[in-house]
C-alpha positions, 0 to 999 in steps of 0.5 A: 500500500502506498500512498494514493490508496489513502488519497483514493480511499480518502475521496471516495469516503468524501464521494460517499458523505457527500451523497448521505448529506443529499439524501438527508438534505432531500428527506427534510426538505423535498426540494427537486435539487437535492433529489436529482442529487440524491439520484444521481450521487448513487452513480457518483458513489459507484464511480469513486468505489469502481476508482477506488478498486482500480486504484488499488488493484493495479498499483502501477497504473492507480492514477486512473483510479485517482482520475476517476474518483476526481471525476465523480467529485466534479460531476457530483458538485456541479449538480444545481441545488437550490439554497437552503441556509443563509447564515448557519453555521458551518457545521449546520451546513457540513452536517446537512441539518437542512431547516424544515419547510412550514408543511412539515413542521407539526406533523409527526406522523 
């Protein structure tokens, strides 16, 4: 094991995180963005995991592994969403704690 089977092993953990923070944004708010995202990010996340599994079952060519793994990142961000903080703090955002909309506050079916 080298080094780049971390850096690999590293983005598709954030690949993953980031598809899980979609999904939660997605369930409390509904909003059409975060859906797409939240689709989408399934093959975002098998992107970065068939990376990842490049990257370490070929170690003299893992750069592609790396490569694809960027690549899932890239497409994965430039996903329109619409904005749902305005002044919350970063961990509020990092976490995906997304504000509920007025339908669903009070109801605890």
């Amino acid at each position: 094991m080298n080094s780049l089977f971390f850096v690999a092993l590293f983005g598709t953990a954030v690949v993953s995180f980031l598809w899980i923070r979609d999904i939660r944004i997605f369930y409390r708010t509904g909003l059409a963005g975060y859906r797409l995202a939240s689709y989408q990010g399934v093959l975002y996340t098998a992107l970065s995991l068939f990376g990842w599994l490049f990257a370490t079952a070929f170690e003299t060519i893992n750069l592609i592994g790396i490569a694809l793994i960027l690549l899932a990142l890239y497409l994965q961000g430039r996903i329109k969403r619409e904005k749902i903080w305005t002044d919350e703090p970063v961990l509020v955002r990092f976490l995906g704690t997304a504000p509920l909309p007025q339908s669903k506050k009070g109801t605890n079916k």
